[in-house]
C-alpha positions in Angstrom: 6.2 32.3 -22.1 9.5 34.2 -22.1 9.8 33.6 -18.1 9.5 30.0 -18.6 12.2 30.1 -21.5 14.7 32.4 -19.3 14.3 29.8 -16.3 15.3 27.0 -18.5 18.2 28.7 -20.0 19.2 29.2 -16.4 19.9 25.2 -15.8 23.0 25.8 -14.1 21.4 28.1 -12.0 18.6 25.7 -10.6 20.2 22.6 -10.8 22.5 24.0 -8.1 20.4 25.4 -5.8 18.5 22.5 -6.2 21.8 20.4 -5.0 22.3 23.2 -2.4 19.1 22.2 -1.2 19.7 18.7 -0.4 23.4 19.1 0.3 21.8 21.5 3.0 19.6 19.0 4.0 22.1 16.0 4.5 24.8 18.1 6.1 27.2 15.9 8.4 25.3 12.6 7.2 27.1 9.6 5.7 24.4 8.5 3.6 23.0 11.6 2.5 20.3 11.1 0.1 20.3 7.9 0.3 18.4 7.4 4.0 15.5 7.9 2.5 16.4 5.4 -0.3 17.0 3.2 2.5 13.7 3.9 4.4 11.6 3.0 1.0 13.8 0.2 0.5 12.2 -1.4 3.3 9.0 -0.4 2.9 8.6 -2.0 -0.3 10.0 -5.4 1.2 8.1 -5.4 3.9 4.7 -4.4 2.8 5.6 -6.0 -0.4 6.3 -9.4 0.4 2.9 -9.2 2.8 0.7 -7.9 0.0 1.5 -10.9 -2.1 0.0 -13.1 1.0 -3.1 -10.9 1.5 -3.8 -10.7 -2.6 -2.5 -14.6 -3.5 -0.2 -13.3 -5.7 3.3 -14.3 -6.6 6.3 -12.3 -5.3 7.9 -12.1 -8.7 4.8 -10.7 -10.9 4.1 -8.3 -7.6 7.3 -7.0 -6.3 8.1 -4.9 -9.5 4.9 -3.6 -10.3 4.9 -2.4 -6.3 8.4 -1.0 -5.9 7.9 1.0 -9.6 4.7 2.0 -8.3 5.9 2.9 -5.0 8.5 4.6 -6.3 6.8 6.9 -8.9 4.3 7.8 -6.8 6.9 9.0 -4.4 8.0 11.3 -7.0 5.1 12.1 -8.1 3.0 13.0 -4.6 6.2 14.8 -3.5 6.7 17.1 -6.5 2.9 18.0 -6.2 3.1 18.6 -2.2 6.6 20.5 -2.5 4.4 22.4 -5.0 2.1 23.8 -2.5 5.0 25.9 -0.7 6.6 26.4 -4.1 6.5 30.2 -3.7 6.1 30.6 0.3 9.4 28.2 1.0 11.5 30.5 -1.0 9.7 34.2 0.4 12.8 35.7 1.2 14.3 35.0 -2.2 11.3 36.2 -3.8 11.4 39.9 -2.0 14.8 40.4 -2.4 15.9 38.9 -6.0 14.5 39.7 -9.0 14.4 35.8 -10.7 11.8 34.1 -13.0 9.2 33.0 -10.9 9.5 29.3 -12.6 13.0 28.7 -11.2 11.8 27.8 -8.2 9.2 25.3 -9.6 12.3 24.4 -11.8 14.5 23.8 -8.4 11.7 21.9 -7.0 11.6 19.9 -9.7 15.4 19.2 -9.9 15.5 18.3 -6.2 12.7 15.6 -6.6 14.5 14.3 -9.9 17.6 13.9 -8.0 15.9 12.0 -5.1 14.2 9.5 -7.8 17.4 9.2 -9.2 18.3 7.8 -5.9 15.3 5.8 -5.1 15.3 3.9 -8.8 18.2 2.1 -7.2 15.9 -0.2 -5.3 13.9 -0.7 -8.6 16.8 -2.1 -9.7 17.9 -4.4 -6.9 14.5 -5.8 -7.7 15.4 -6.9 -11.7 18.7 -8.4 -10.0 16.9 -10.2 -7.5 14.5 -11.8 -9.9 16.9 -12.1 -12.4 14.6 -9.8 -15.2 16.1 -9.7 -18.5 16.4 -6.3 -20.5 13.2 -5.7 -22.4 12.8 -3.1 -25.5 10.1 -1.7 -23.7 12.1 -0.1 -21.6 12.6 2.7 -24.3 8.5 3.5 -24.2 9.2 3.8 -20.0 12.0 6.3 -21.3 9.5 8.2 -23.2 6.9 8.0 -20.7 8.9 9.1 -18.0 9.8 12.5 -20.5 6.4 13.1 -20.6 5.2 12.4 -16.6 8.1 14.3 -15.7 7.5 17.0 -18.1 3.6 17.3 -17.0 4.3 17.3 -13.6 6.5 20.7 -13.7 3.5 22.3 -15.7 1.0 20.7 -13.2 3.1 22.7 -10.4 3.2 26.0 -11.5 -0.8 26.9 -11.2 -0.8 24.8 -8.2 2.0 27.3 -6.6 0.3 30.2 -7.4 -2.9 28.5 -5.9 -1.9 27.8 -2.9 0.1 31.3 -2.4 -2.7 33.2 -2.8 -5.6 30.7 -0.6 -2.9 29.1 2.5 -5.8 26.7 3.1 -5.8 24.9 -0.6 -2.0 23.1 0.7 -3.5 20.8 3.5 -6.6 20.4 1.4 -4.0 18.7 -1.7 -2.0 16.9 0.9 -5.0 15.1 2.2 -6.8 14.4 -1.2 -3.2 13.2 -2.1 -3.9 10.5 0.8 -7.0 9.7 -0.9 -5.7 9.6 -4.2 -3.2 6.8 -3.0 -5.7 4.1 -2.1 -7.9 4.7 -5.0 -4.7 4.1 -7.4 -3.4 0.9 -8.2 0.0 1.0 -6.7 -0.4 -1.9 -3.8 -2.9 -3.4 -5.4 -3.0 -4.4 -9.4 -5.8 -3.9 -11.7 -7.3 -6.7 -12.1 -8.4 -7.4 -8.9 -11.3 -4.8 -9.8 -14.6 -6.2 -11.0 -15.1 -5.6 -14.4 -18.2 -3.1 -13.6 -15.9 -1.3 -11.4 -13.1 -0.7 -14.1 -13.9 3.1 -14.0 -11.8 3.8 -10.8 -8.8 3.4 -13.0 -9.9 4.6 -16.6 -10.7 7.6 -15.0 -7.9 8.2 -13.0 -5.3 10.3 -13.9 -2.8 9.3 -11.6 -3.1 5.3 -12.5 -1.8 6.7 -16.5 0.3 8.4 -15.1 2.0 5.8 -13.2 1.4 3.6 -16.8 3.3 5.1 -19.3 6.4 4.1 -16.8 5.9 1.3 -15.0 4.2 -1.1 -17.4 7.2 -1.4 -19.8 9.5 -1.7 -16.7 7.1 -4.7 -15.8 7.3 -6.0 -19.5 3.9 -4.6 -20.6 3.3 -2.5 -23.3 1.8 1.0 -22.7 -2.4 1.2 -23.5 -3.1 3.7 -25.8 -5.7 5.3 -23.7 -2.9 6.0 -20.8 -1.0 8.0 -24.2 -3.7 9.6 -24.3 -5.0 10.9 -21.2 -1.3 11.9 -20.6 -0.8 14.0 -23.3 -4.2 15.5 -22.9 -3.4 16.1 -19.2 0.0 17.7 -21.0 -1.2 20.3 -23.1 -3.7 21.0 -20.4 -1.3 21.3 -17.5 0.6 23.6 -20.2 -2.3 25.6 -20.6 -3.2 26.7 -17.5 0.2 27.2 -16.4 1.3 29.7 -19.3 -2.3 31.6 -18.7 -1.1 31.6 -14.3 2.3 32.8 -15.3 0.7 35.7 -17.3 -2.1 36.8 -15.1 -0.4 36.3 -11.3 3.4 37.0 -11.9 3.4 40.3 -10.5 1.1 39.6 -7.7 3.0 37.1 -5.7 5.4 39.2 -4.0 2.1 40.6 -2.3 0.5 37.5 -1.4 3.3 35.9 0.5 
């Protein structure tokens, strides 16, 4: 517990590096950040305006519920890959400075926050677009957001220490991550499901976790059991990553 509460009393410290990183990154380029802002842009218009032909579905009820889903899930697969090196990426670091261990799943974390900062931009073009009025639900996507973002960073930490002790346990994530992306409603809405066939949601983590932010930014209210499962998957996530900190801590210098 304590390293957890000395890397977040060190914000300065990995917000920085976390800029470093993409400053580092987009060195020399006009854009910056925002070519890959660009490049998802595209892909949600594109693929977007051709699901809406495939599934009979009208542009304006389908566009924002893909580009939200699109662009969570972006965040959301990319904060759990980046997770898998969260330790080895930074080795050098590691050996030589003597830092909390969850600053680097903190810097992670920044980066990724800083690039959906970026990407949310297209989200927006979309409410212009189809002229979307401000709706109070917006303030549960707030709070759902807090919480996705929040269990996300916990989710990290055991999967960093995970994958720096057993290198093959990365490529295994990335490709159940590939799976994990048709079997979620993010291309293709919910109702299309039969009604015996419901369970491929219900039980699916990742569709509540895409929920408790997208649906108010779509003007639906949030289910109860996505609440649920989310704060379940919370304390959890907490959990496991407390217990990983306390056991492993001292042994990562040694695995990498």
């Amino acid at each position: 517990m304590s390293d957890f509460i000395k890397s977040l009393k060190s914000t300065n410290q990995w917000w920085l590096l976390a800029w470093f990183d993409i400053r580092q990154r987009y060195r020399r380029s006009v854009l910056g950040p925002f070519w890959i802002t660009m490049s998802t842009a595209v892909m949600i218009i594109a693929l977007g305006f051709l699901w809406t032909q495939i599934f009979h579905v009208d542009v304006p009820n389908f566009l924002p519920f893909f580009a939200a889903g699109t662009i969570m899930w972006v965040f959301i697969s990319t904060q759990i890959n980046d997770a898998c090196t969260g330790f080895s990426q930074f080795e050098g670091y590691i050996r030589q400075i003597n830092l909390p261990l969850p600053v680097y799943i903190l810097r992670l974390w920044a980066r990724n926050l800083i690039f959906l900062a970026h990407n949310f931009v297209i989200f927006i073009g979309c409410w212009i677009y189809l002229d979307f009025a401000w709706r109070p639900l917006i303030l549960q996507s707030i709070l759902g957001f807090a919480l996705l973002s929040y269990t996300l960073l916990m989710v990290s930490v055991p999967i960093a220490y995970l994958c720096a002790r057993f290198r093959d346990i990365p490529p295994i994530i990335q490709s159940i991550m590939q799976i994990v992306y048709f079997l979620t409603p993010i291309f293709w809405q919910p109702h299309l499901l039969p009604v015996d066939k419901h369970y491929v949601t219900g039980n699916n983590p990742f569709f509540h976790a895409l929920e408790i932010v997208r649906a108010p930014l779509t003007g639906h209210a949030v289910a109860m059991t996505s609440w649920v499962w989310m704060l379940s998957t919370a304390v959890i996530c907490t959990v496991v990553a407390l217990w990983a900190q306390a056991r492993f801590k001292t042994r990562v210098a040694y695995w990498l």
